[in-house]
Structures are given as structure tokens and as C-alpha cells.
C-alpha positions in Angstrom: 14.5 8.3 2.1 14.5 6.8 5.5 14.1 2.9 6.5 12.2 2.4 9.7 12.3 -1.2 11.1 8.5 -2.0 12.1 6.9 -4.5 15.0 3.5 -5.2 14.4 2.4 -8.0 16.7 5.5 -10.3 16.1 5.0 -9.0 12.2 8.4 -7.6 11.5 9.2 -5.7 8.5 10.9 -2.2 7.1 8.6 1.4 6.4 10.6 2.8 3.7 9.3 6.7 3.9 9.9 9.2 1.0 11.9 12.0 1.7 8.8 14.5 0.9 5.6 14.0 2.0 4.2 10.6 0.5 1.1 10.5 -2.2 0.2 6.9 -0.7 1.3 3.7 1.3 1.7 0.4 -0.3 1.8 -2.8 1.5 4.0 -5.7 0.0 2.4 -8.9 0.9 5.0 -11.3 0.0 5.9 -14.8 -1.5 6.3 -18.1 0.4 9.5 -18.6 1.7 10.8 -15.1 0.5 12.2 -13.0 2.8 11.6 -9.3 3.4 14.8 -8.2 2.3 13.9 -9.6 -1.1 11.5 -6.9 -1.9 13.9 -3.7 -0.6 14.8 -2.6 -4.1 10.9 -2.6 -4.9 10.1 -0.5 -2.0 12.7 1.5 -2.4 11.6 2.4 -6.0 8.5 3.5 -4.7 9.5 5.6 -2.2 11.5 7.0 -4.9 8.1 8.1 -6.1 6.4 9.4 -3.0 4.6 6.3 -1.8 5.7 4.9 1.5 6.0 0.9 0.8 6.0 -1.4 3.9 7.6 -5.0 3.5 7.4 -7.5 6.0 8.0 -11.7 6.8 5.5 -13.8 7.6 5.3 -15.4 11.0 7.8 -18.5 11.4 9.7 -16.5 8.4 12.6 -14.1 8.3 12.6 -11.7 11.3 9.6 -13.0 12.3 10.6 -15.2 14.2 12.3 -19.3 13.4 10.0 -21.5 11.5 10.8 -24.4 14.5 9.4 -21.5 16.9 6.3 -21.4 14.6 5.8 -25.0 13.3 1.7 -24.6 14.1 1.2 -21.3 11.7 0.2 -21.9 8.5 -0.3 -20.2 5.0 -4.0 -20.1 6.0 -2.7 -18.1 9.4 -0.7 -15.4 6.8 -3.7 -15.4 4.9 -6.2 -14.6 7.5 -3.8 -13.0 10.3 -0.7 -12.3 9.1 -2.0 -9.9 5.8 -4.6 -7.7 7.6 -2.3 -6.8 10.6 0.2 -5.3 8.5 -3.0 -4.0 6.0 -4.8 -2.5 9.1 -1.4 -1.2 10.6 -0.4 0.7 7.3 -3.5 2.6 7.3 -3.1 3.7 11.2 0.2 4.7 10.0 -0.8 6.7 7.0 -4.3 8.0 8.2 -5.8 10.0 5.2 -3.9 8.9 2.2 -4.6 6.3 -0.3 -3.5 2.9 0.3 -2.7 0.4 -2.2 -0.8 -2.9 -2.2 1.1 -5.9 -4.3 0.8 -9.0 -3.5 3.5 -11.6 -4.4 2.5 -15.5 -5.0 0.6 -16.3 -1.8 0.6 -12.4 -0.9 -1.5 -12.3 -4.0 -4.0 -14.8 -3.0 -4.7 -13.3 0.3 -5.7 -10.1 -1.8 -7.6 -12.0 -3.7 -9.5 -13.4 -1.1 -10.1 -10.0 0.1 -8.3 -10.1 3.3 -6.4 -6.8 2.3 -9.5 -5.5 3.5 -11.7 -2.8 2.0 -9.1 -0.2 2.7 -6.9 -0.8 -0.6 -7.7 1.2 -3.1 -6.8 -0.8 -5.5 -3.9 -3.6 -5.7 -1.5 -5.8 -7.8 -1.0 -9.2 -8.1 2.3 -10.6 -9.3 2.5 -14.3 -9.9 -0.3 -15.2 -8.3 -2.3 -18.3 -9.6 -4.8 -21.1 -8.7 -1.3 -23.1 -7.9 -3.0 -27.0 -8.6 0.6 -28.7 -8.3 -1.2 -31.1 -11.4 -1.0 -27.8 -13.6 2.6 -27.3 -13.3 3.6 -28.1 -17.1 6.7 -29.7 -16.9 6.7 -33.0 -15.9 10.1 -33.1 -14.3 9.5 -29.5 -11.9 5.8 -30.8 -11.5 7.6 -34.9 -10.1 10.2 -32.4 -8.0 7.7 -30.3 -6.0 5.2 -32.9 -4.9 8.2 -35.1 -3.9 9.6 -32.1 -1.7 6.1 -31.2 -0.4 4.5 -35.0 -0.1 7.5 -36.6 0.9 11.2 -34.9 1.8 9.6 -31.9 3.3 7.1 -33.6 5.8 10.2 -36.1 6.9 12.5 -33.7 7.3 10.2 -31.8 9.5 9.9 -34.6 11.7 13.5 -34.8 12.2 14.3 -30.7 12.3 11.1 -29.7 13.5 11.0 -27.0 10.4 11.5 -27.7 6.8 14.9 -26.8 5.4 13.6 -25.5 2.2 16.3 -23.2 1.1 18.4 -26.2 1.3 15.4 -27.9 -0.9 15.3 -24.8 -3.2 12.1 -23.8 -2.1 13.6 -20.3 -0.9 13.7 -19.8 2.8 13.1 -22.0 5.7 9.5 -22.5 6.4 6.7 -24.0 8.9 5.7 -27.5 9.1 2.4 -26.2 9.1 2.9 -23.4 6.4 4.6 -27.1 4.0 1.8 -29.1 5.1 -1.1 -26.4 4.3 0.7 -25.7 0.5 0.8 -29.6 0.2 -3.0 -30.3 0.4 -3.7 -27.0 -1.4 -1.7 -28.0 -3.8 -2.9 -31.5 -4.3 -6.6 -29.7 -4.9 -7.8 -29.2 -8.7 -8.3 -25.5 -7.9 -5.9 -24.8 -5.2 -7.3 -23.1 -2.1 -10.9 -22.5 -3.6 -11.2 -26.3 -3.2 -11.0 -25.7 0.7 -14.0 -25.1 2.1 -13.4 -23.2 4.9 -11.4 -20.7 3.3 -14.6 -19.5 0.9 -12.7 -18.8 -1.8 -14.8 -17.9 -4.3 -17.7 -16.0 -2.2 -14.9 -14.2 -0.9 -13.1 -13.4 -4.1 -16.5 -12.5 -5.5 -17.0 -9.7 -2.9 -13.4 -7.7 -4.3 -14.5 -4.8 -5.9 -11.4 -2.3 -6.5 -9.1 -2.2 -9.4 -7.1 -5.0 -9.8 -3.8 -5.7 -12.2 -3.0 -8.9 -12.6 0.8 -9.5 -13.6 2.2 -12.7 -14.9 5.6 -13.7 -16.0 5.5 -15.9 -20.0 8.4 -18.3 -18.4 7.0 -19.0 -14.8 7.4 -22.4 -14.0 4.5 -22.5 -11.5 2.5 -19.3 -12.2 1.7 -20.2 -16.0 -0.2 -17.7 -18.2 -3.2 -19.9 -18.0 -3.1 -20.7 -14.1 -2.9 -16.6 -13.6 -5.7 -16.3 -15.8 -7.7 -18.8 -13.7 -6.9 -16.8 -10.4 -7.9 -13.5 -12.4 -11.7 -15.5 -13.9 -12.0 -15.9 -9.9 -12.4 -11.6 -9.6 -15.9 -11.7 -11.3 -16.6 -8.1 -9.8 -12.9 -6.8 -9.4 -12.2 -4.3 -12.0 -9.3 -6.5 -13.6 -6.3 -5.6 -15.8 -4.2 -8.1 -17.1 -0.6 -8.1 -18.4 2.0 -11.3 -18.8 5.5 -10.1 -19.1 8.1 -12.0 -21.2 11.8 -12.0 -20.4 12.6 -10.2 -24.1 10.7 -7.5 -22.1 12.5 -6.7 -19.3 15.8 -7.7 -21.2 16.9 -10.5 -19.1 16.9 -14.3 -20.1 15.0 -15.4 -17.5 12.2 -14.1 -15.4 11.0 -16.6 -13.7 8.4 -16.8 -10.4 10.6 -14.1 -8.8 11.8 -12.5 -11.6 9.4 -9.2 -11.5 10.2 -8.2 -7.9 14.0 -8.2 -9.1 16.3 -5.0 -8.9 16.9 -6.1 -12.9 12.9 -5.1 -13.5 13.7 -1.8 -12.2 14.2 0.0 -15.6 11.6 -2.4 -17.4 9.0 -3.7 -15.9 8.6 -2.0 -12.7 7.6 1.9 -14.3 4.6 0.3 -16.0 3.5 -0.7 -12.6 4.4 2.7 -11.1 2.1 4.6 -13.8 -0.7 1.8 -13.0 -0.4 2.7 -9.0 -0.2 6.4 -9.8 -3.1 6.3 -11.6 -5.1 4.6 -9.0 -3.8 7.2 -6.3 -5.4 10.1 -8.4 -8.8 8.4 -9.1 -9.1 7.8 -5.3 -12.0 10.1 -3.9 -11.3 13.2 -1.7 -7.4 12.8 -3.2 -5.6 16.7 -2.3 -4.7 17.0 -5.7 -2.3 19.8 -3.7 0.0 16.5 -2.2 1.0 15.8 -5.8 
């Protein structure tokens, strides 16, 4: 296998390349404030099985550069921008084969919205939800994050010029902009289709591949019932559905991040692999000879 660092526009990531000839390229679209690295097991997984996975940071995240450098780019800029560079650069990459993608949290939405593109053949959602901040079930977590993202965050940005929110326990270090856009989603009923100019549901209308639509039975944010909402939102998607449990990838705790985890490896992740696999030999004008 070989690990190729990748410059797409200020997009930096890692092209991890089977060592024979790969069956398809995945994009991993990641998570707020969740770092590149985080995903390397995952790709690596799947390069173990012939497809060529690219993971990457957002801008103002990671290696792409500090979120003080980047205070004006938003979750709406990885949404629009940030997703279909790295979509649009895959495919150059990979002319001819099948491409597919996963989405993680707010890499999810943006392939919900459709701004994966048409290319996709199909893709995969993991923890992806409308993410109202009023749905979060428990009281106490639901009291923590608007306080973080109303209050702490938004002051702390005015001091630092970035929020600190892996010292928050938000994960990594983010964007002003990127704290201040999840804020007012998040204060919305139904998250970002509440926004009118990002035309949520005409957009999620027009997604037409195969879609699987993972959730996780102990997420704090991503509830079973929020997922389900993001999944009602794919009226003409061809949508599969699966919620995970911790008993089921025989850890005690799965969590938001849980799936992407090295300990899903043996558990959860194959069922995702056969899913993908799948979808690469129903895509048309596949050389069944690559296999």
C-alpha cells in the first residue's frame, strides 16, 4: 500500500493506493473538528480491499491550514467548496473507475445535499443527522453544547481569534466562522434545512444513488430518530438503513466517533465493505476483468 500526501487548492489530505490495481476511489468527507489522521485506519482498510480512499481536513482544520488563518470559512464553505474539490479531484485522479464516498457528521450532510456531485456512485452516511441542538436527549450534554457554542466558544474567539475546541471537548480547533455557522444551525428546528440559502430539501430531493445510512444506538448527538430524520430528507435516494449498537461491535461505547474507530475494524466496518463492494459491481460499464 502506499500513502501519498495530497494538495488540492489548500485541501490537504493522504491518497492511500492499493498495492494492485484499485476496483474504486472513495472519498472520506469528514466530521467537524476531526482531523484527517482520524480516519487513516478506515482508509487503510479499504485499500486493503482494492479501493483507493482519500482523507483530507477541512480548510482552517488540521493541515489545512490554522483555524486563526481561516476565521471567515465556514461549515457552509466545506459544504459547498471544501467537499466537491476533493470529490471533483478524486475522479481526475481515478479517471474510469467507480467512485464512491462516506461522509462523517457534517461530511454526511454535504452528501446529502448533493454536493458530492453526480459522480458518486453511491455513498455512506455515518452519523449524520438533522443536528437541532433542542433534539439532543440529554438535558445535561444538550445545556453543555449550546453553552460552548452560544456562549464560551464565541468569547473565546474574540480573545484567540479561533475557538479552542479540543480544549472545550469539541475535538479539534476550529473557525470562528465554522462555530458561529454550527451555532445558528443548530439553534434551527431542522438544522441546516431551516437555512434558506442552503436549499436543503430541493437539493436533498435531487440525490438519486444508493445511499446507507449508518447510525450509532448510543450517539449522544446523532440519535436513532435524528438519523432517521436526515434519511426521510432522501425522498428519491435509494436508502438503506442500519443503527449499530455497541454489543455489536463488542465495545462498551460507540459513540459519535465510534464507527470510524480502528476497534470497528473487525465488526462493523466489513458490513460496510460488502455494502461498497456491491455498489462497485452494479456500477455500469464496470470491467468485471479489474476484480
Amino acid at each position: 500500500m502506499r500513502n501519498t500526501l495530497v494538495d488540492v487548492g489548500g485541501l490537504v489530505g493522504t491518497l492511500f493506493e492499493p498495492d494492485q490495481e484499485p476496483v474504486a476511489v472513495l472519498v472520506v468527507h469528514p466530521a467537524t473538528a476531526t482531523p484527517a489522521g482520524f480516519y487513516a485506519a478506515f482508509a487503510t482498510f479499504l485499500a486493503e480491499n482494492r479501493i483507493a480512499a482519500v482523507t483530507y481536513d477541512y480548510r482552517g482544520t488540521g493541515r489545512s491550514g490554522s483555524p486563526r488563518d481561516h476565521r471567515d470559512v465556514g461549515m457552509r464553505d466545506w459544504i459547498e467548496q471544501d467537499v466537491p474539490a476533493m470529490t471533483t479531484w478524486a475522479a481526475a485522479r481515478f479517471p474510469g473507475l467507480p467512485q464512491l464516498a462516506v461522509g462523517h457528521s457534517v461530511g454526511g450532510h454535504a452528501l446529502a445535499l448533493g454536493r458530492g456531485g453526480s459522480g458518486p456512485a453511491a455513498f455512506a452516511l455515518v452519523a449524520s443527522h438533522v443536528a437541532s441542538i433542542g433534539a439532543i436527549p440529554d438535558r445535561v450534554e444538550r445545556f453543555r453544547v449550546r453553552l460552548v457554542l452560544s456562549l464560551i466558544g464565541p468569547a473565546l474567539a474574540g480573545l484567540l481569534g479561533y475557538v479552542p475546541a479540543r480544549r472545550l471537548g469539541l475535538g479539534e480547533d476550529i473557525s470562528v466562522a465554522a462555530v458561529r455557522q454550527w451555532a445558528g444551525w443548530g439553534a434551527l428546528p431542522n438544522y441546516l434545512f431551516d437555512d434558506p440559502v442552503m436549499r436543503g430539501a430541493e437539493r436533498a430531493a435531487a440525490v438519486t444513488q444508493p445511499v446507507l445510512v449508518i447510525g450509532l444506538s448510543d450517539d449522544p448527538w446523532a440519535t436513532p430518530r435524528q438519523v432517521d430524520e436526515l434519511a426521510a430528507r432522501l425522498p428519491n435516494a435509494q436508502v438503506e438503513r442500519r443503527t449499530h449498537t455497541p454489543a455489536e461491535a463488542g465495545v462498551p461505547r460507540i459513540g459519535h466517533h465510534g464507527f470510524m474507530r480502528r476497534s470497528a475494524r473487525d465488526t462493523l466496518w466489513p458490513e460496510l465493505l460488502t455494502w461498497l463492494q456491491k455498489r462497485i459491481a452494479d456500477t455500469p460499464g464496470r470491467d468485471d476483468t479489474a476484480r
